[in-house]
GUNUZA-620840 format. One record per residue (C-alpha): chain; residue in three letters; residue number from 1; x, y, z. Coordinates in steps of 0.2 Angstrom, whole numbers, plus 5000, padded with zeros to 4 digits. Layout:
<atoms>
<atom ch="A" aa="ALA" i="NUM" east="X" north="Y" up="Z"/>
...
</atoms>
This chain:
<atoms>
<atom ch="A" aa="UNK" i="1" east="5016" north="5082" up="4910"/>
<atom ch="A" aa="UNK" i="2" east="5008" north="5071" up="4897"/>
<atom ch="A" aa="UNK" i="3" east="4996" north="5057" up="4905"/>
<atom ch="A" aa="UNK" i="4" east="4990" north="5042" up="4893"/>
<atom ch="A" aa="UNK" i="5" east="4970" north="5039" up="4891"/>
<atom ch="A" aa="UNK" i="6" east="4974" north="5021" up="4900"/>
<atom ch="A" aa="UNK" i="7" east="4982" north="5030" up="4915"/>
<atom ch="A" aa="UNK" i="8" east="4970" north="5045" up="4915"/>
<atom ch="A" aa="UNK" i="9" east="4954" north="5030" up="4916"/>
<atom ch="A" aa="UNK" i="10" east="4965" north="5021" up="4928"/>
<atom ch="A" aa="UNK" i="11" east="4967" north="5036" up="4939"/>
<atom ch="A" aa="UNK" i="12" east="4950" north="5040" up="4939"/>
<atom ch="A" aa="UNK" i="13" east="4945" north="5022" up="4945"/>
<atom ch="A" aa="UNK" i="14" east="4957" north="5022" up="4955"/>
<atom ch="A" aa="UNK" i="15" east="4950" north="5037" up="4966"/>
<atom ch="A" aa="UNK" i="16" east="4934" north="5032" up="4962"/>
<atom ch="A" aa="UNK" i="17" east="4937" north="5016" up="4972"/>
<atom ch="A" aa="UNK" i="18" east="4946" north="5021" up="4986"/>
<atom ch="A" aa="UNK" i="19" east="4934" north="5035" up="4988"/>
<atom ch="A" aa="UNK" i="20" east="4919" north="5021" up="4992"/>
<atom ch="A" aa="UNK" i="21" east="4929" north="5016" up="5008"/>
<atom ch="A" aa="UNK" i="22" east="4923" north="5025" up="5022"/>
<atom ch="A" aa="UNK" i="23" east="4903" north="5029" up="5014"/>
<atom ch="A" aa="UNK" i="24" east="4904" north="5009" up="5013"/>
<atom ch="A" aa="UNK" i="25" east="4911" north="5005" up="5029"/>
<atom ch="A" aa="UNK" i="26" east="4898" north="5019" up="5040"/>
<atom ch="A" aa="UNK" i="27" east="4885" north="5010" up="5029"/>
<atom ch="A" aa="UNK" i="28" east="4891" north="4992" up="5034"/>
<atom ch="A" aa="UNK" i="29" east="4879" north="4985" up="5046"/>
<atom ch="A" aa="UNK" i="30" east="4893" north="4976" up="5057"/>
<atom ch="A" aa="UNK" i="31" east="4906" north="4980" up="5069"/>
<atom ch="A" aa="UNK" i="32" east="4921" north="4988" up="5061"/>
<atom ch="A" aa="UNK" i="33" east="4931" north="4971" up="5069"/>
<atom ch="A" aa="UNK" i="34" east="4922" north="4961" up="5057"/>
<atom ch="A" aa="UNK" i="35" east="4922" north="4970" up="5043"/>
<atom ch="A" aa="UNK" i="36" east="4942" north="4973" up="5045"/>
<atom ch="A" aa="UNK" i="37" east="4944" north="4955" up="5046"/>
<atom ch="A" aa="UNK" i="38" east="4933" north="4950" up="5030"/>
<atom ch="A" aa="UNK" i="39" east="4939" north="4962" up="5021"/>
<atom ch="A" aa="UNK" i="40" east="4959" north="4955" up="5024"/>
<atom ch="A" aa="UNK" i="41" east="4953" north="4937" up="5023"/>
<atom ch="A" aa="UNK" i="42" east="4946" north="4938" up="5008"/>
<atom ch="A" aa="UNK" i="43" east="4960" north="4948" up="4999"/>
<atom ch="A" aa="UNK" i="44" east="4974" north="4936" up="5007"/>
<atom ch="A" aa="UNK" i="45" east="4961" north="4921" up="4998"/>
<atom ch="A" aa="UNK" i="46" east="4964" north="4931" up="4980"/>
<atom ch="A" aa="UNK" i="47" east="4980" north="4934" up="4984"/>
<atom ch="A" aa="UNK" i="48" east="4988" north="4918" up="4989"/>
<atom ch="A" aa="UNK" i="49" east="4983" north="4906" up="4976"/>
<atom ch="A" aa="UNK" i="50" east="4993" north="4919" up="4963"/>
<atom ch="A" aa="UNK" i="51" east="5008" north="4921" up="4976"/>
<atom ch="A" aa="UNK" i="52" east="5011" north="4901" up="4978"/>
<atom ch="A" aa="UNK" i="53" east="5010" north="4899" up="4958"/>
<atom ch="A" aa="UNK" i="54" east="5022" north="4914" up="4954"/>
<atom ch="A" aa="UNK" i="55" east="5032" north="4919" up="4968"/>
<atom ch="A" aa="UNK" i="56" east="5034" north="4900" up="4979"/>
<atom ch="A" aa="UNK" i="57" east="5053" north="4901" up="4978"/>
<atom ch="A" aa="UNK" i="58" east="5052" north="4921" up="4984"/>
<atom ch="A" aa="UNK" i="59" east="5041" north="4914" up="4998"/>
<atom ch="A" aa="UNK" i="60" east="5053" north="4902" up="5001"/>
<atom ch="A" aa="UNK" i="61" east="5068" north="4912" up="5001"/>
<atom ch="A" aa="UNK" i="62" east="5059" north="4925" up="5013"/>
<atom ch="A" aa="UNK" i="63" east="5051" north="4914" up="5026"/>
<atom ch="A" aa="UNK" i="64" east="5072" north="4911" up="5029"/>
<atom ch="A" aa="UNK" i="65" east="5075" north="4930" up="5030"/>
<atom ch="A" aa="UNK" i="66" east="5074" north="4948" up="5040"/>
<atom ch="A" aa="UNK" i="67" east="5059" north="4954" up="5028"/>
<atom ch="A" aa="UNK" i="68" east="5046" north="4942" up="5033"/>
<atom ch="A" aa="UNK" i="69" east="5050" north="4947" up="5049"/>
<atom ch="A" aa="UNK" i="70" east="5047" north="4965" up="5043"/>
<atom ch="A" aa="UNK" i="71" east="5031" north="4960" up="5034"/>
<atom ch="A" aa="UNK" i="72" east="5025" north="4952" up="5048"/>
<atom ch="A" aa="UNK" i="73" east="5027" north="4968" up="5059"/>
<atom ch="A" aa="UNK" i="74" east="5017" north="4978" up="5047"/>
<atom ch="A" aa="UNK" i="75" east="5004" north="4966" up="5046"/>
<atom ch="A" aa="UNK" i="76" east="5002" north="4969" up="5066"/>
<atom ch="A" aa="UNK" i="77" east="5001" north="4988" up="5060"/>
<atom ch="A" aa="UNK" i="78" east="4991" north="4986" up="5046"/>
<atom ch="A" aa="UNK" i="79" east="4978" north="4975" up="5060"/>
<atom ch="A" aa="UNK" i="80" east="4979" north="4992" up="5071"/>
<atom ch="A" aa="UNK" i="81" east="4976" north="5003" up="5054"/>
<atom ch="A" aa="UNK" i="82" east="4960" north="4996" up="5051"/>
<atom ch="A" aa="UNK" i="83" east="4954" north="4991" up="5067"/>
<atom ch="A" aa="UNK" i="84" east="4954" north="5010" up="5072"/>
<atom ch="A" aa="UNK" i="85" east="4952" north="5019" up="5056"/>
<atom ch="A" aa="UNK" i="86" east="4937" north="5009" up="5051"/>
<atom ch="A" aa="UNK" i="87" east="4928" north="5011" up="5070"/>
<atom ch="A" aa="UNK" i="88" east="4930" north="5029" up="5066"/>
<atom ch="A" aa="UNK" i="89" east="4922" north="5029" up="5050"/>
<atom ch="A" aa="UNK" i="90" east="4906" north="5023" up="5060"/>
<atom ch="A" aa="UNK" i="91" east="4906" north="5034" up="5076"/>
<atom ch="A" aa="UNK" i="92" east="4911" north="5050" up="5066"/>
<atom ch="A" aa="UNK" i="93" east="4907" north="5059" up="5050"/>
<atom ch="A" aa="UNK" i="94" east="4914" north="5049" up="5034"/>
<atom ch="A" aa="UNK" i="95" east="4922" north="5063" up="5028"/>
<atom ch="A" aa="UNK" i="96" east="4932" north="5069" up="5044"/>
<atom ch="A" aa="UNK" i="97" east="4936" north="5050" up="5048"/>
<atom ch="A" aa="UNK" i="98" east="4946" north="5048" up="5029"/>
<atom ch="A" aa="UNK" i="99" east="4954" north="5066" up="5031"/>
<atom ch="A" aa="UNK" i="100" east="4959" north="5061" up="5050"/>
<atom ch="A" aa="UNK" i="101" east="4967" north="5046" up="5043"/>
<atom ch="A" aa="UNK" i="102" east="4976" north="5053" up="5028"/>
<atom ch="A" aa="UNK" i="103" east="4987" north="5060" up="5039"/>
<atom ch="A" aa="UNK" i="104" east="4998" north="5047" up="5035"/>
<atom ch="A" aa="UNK" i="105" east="5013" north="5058" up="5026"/>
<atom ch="A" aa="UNK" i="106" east="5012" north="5068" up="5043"/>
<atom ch="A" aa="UNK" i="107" east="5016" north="5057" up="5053"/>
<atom ch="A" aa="UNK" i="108" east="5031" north="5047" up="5041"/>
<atom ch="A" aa="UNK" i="109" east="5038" north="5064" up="5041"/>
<atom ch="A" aa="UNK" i="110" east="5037" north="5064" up="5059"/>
<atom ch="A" aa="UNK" i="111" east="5045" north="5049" up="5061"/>
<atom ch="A" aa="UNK" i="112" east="5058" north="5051" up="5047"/>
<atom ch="A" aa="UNK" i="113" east="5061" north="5065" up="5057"/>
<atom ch="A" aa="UNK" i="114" east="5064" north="5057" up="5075"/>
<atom ch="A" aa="UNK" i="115" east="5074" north="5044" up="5065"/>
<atom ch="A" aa="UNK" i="116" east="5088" north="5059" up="5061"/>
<atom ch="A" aa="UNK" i="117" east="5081" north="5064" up="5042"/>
<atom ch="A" aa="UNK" i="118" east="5078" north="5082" up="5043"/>
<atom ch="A" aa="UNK" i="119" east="5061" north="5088" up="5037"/>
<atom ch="A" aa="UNK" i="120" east="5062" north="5104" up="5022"/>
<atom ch="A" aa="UNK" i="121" east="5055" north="5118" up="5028"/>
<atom ch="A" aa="UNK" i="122" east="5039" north="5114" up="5017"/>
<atom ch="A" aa="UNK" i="123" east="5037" north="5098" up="5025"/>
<atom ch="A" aa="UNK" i="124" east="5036" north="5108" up="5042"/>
<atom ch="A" aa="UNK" i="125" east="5023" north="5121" up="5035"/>
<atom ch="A" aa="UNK" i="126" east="5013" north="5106" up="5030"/>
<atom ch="A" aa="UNK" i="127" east="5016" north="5099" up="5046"/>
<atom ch="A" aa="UNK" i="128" east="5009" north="5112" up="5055"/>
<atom ch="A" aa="UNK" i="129" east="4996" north="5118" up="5043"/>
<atom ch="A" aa="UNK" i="130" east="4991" north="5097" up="5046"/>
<atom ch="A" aa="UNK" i="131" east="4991" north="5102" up="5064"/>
<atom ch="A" aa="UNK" i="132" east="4979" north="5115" up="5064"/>
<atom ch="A" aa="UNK" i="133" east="4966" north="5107" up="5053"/>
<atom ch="A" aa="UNK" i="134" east="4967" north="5092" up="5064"/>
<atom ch="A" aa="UNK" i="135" east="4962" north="5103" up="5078"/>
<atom ch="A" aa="UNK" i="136" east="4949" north="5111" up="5070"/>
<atom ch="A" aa="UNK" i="137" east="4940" north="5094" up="5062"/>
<atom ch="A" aa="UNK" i="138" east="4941" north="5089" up="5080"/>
<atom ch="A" aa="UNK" i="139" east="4936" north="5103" up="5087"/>
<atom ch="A" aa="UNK" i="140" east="4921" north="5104" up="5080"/>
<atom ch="A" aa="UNK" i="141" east="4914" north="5088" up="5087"/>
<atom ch="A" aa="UNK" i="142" east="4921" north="5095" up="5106"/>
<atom ch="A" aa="UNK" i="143" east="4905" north="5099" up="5114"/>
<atom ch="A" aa="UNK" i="144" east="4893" north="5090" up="5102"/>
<atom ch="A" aa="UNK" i="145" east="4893" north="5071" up="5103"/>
<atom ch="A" aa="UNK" i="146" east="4906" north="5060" up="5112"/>
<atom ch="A" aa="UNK" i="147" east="4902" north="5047" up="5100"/>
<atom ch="A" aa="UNK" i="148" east="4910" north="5057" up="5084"/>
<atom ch="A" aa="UNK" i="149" east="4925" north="5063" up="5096"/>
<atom ch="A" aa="UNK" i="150" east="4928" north="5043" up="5099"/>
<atom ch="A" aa="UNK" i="151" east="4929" north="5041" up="5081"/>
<atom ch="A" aa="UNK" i="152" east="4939" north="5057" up="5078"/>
<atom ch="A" aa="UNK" i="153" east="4953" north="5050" up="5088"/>
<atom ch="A" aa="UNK" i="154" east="4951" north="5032" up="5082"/>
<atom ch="A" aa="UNK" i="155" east="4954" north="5040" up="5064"/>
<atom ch="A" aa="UNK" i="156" east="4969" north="5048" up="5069"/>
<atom ch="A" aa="UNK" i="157" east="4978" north="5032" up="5077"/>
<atom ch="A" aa="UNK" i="158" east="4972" north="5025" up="5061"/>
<atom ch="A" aa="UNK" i="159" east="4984" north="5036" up="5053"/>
<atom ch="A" aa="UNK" i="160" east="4997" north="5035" up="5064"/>
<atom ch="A" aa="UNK" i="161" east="4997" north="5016" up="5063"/>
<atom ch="A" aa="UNK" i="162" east="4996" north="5019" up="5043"/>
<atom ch="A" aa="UNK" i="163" east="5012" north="5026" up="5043"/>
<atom ch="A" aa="UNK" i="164" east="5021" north="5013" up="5056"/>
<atom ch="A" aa="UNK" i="165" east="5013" north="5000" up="5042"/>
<atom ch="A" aa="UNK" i="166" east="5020" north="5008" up="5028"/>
<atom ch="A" aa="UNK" i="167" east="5038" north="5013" up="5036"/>
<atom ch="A" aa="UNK" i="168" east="5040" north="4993" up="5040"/>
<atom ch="A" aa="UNK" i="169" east="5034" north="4989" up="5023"/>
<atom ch="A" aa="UNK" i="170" east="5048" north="4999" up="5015"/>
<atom ch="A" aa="UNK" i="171" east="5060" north="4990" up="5025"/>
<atom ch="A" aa="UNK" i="172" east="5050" north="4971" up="5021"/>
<atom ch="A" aa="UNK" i="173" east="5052" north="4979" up="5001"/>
<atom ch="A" aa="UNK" i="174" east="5069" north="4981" up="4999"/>
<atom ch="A" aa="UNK" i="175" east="5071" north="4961" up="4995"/>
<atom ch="A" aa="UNK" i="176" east="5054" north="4956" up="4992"/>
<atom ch="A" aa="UNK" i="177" east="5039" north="4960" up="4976"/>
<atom ch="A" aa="UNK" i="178" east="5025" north="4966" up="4979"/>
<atom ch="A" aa="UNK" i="179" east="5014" north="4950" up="4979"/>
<atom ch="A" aa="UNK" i="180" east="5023" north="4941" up="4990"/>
<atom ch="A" aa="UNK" i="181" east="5024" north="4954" up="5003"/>
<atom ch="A" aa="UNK" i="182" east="5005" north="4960" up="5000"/>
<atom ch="A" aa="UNK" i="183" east="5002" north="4942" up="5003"/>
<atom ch="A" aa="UNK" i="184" east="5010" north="4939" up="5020"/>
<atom ch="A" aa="UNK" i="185" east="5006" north="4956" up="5026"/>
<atom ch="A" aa="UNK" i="186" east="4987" north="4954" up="5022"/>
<atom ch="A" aa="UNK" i="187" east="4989" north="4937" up="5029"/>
<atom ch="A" aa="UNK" i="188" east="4997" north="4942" up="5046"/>
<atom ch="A" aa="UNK" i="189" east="4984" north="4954" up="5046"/>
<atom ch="A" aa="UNK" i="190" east="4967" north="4944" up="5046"/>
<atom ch="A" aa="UNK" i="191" east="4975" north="4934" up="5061"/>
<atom ch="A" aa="UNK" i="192" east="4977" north="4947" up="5070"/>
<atom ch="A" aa="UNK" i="193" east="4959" north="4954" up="5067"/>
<atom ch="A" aa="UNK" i="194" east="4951" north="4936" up="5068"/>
<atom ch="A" aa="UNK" i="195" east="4961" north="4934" up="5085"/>
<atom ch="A" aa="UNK" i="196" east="4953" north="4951" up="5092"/>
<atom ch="A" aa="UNK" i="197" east="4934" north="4946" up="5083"/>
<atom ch="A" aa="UNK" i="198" east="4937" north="4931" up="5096"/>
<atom ch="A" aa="UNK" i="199" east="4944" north="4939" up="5111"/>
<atom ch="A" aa="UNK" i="200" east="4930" north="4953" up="5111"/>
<atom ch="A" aa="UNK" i="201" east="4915" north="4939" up="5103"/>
<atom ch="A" aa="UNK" i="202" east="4910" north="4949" up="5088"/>
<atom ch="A" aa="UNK" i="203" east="4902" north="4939" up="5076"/>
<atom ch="A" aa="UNK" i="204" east="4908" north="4935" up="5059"/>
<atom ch="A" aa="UNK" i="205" east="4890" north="4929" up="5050"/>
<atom ch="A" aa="UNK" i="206" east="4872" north="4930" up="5052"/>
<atom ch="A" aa="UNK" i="207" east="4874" north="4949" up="5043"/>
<atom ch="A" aa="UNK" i="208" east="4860" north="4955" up="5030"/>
<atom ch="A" aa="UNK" i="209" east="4867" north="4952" up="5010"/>
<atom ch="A" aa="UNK" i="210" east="4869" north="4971" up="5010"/>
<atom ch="A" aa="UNK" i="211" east="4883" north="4971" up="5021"/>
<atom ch="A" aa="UNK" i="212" east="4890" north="4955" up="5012"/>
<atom ch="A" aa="UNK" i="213" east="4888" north="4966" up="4996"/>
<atom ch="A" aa="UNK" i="214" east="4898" north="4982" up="5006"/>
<atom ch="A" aa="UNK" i="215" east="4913" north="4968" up="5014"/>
<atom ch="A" aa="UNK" i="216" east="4913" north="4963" up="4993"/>
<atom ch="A" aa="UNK" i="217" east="4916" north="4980" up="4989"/>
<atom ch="A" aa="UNK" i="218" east="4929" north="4985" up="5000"/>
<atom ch="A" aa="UNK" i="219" east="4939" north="4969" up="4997"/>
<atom ch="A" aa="UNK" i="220" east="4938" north="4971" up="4979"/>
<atom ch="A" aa="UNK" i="221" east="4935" north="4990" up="4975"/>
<atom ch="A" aa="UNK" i="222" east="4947" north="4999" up="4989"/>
<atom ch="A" aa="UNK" i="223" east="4961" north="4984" up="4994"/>
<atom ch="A" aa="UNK" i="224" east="4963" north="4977" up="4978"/>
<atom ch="A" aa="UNK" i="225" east="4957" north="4988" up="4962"/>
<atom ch="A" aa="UNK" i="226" east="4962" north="5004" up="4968"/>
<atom ch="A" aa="UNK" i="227" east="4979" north="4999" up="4974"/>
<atom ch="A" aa="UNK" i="228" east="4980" north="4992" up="4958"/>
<atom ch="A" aa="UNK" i="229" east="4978" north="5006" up="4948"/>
<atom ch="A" aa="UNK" i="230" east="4986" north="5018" up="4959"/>
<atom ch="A" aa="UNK" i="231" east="5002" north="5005" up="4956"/>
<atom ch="A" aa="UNK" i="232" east="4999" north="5004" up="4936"/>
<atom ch="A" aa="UNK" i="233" east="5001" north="5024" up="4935"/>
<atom ch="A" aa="UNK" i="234" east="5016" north="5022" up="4943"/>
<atom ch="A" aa="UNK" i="235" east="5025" north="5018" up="4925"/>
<atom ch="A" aa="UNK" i="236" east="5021" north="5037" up="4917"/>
<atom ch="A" aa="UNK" i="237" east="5019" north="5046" up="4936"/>
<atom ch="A" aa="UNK" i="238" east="5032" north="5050" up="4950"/>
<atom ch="A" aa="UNK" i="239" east="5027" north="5043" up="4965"/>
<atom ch="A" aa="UNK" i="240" east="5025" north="5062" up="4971"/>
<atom ch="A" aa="UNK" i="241" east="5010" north="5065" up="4962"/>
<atom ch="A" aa="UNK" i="242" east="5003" north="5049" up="4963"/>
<atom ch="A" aa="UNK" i="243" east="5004" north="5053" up="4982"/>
<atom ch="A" aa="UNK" i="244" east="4995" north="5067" up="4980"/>
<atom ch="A" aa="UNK" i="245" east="4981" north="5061" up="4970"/>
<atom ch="A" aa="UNK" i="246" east="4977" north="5048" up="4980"/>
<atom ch="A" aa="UNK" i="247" east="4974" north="5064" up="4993"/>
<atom ch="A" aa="UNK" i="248" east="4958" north="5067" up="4980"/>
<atom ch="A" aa="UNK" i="249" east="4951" north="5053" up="4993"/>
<atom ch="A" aa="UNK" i="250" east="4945" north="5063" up="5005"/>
<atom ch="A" aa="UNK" i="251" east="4931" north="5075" up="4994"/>
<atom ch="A" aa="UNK" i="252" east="4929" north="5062" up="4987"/>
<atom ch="A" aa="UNK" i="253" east="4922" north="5050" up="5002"/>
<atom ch="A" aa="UNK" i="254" east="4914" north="5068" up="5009"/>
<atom ch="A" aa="UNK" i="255" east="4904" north="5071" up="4991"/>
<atom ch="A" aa="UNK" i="256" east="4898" north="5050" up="4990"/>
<atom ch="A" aa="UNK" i="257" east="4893" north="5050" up="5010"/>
<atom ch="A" aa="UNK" i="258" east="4884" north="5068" up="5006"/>
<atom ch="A" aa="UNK" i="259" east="4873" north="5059" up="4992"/>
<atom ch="A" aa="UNK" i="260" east="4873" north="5042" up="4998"/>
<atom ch="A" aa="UNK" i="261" east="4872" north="5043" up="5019"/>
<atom ch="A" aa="UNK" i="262" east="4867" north="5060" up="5019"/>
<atom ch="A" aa="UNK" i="263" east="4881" north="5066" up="5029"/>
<atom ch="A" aa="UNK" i="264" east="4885" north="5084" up="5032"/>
<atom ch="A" aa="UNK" i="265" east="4899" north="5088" up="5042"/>
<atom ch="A" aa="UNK" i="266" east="4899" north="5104" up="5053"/>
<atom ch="A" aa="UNK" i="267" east="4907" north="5121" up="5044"/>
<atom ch="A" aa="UNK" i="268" east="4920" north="5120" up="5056"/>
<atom ch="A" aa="UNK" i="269" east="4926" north="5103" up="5050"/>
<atom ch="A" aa="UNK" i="270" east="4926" north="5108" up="5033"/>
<atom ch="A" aa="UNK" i="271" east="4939" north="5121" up="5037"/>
<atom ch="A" aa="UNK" i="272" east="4948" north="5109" up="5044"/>
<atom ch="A" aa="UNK" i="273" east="4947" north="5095" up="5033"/>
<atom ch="A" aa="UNK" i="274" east="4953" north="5110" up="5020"/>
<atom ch="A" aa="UNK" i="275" east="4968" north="5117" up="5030"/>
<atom ch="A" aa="UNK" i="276" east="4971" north="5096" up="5036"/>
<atom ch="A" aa="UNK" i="277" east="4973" north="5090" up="5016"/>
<atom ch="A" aa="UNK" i="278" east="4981" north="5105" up="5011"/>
<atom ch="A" aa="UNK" i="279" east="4996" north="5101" up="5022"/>
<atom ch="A" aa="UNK" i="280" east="4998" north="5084" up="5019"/>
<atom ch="A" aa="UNK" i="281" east="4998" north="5089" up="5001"/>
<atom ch="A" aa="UNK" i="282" east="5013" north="5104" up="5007"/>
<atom ch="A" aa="UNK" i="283" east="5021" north="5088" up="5017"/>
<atom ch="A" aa="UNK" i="284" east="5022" north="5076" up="5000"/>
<atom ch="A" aa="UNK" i="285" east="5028" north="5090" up="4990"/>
<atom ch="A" aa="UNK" i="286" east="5041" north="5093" up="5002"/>
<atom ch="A" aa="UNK" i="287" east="5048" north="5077" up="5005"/>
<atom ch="A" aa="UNK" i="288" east="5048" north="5076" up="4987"/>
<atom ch="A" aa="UNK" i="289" east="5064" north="5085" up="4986"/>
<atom ch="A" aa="UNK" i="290" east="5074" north="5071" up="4998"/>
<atom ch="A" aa="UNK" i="291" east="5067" north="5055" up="4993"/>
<atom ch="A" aa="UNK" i="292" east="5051" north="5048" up="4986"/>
<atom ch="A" aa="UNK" i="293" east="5036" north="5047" up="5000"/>
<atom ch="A" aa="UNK" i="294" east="5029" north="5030" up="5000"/>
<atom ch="A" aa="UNK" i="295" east="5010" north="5029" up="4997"/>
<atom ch="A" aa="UNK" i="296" east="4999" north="5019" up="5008"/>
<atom ch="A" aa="UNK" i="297" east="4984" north="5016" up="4999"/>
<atom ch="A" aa="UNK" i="298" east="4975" north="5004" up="5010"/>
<atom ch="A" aa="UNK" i="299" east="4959" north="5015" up="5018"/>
</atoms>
């Protein structure tokens, strides 16, 4: 398969980006609450200006219709995505958090599965393959700190509520771009956070200019370039491999919070994190064969 120089560069930033997500969120002094919200605030803020110039008879036509209502729901999922996910960044290592929370694929299969689509028998080797890196990663925080346990499962509903988010957004997709849904869904999203910064009183200012600098760099780098890019090699890539790139996540967060935080996960959790990517890659692969697997590229 022959990748264009554009794509190739676009690729590369685009892992690059993502990759910065969870180093940037453990070294984020603020609650992961506040650092959800901002970081949906001020994408729905770029995003909205954009959506009422060239998609205000889309929004029109969808506020009428069945996938706002979709949109909306995986707003409320996207809320849950982030609040757990990015809490588990902070209590646990960085690069178990982004593995945990990869498992995205895993868990769409699952629920592909439960809603009568068969898994291939690859999907279910990656399943369980998944499984047992899972337990692993985990298990090697059992014991030690309760703190890094926390985040461990935190990380996992994370994933869970990823693929809730990205099942509802197929649906809110089948009639609407990619702006406009973006745009409610990120939207929807920031109330819910705001709502929970207020029911639980965690502050939303007074933070050093280093954390500013880390909210700017989530917003900008993870939620809006590297979806980008991940969507621009779309035109020359199968959604399959693009899937699986965006897998490259993971060593990648593990190798910038190595250098950056001086994070060093145990052996044991390396195993796992190993065996867990390696079956999420089996899991895309497989599905491959049925229908595309949609790519949730919002850690």
């Amino acid at each position: 398969m022959k990748i264009s120089l554009p794509t190739l560069l676009a690729l590369t930033l685009a892992v690059v980006a993502i990759s910065t997500s969870g180093p940037l969120i453990a070294y984020a002094a603020a609650p992961a609450l506040a650092l959800a919200f901002w970081r949906n605030a001020l994408a729905t803020a770029v995003l909205t200006p954009a959506a009422l110039v060239t998609r205000r008879a889309e929004l029109a036509r969808l506020w009428r219709g069945k996938e706002f209502r979709w949109s909306v729901l995986a707003g409320l999922a996207l809320a849950v995505h982030f609040a757990t996910w990015m809490a588990g960044a902070q209590l646990t290592a960085v690069a178990t958090a982004t593995a945990l929370a990869a498992t995205q694929p895993v868990w769409a299969g699952l629920i592909a599965y439960w809603q009568g689509d068969r898994p291939t028998r690859a999907m279910w080797l990656g399943i369980l393959a998944a499984v047992l890196g899972v337990t692993l990663a985990t298990g090697a925080d059992v014991g030690g700190s309760g703190r890094a346990l926390l985040g461990d499962v935190l990380a996992l509903i994370g994933g869970l509520a990823a693929a809730v988010y990205t099942v509802l957004g197929q649906r809110a997709r089948a009639q609407a771009s990619t702006t406009s849904y973006t745009t409610i869904c990120y939207a929807v999203c920031a109330a819910v956070l705001l709502c929970g910064c207020v029911l639980f009183r965690v502050p939303l200012n007074g933070y050093a200019w280093s954390t500013w600098l880390a909210i700017l760099g989530l917003t900008v780098g993870t939620q809006l370039l590297g979806h980008s890019m991940f969507n621009y090699a779309l035109h020359e890539l199968p959604a399959t491999a693009v899937s699986v790139l965006v897998m490259l996540e993971v060593p990648g967060a593990a190798l910038i919070s190595w250098l950056w935080l001086d994070q060093r996960p145990a052996p044991l959790a390396w195993a796992g994190i190993a065996l867990l990517v390696s079956g999420v890659a089996f899991v895309i692969l497989g599905s491959a064969k049925r229908r595309p697997v949609p790519v949730n590229l919002e850690l």
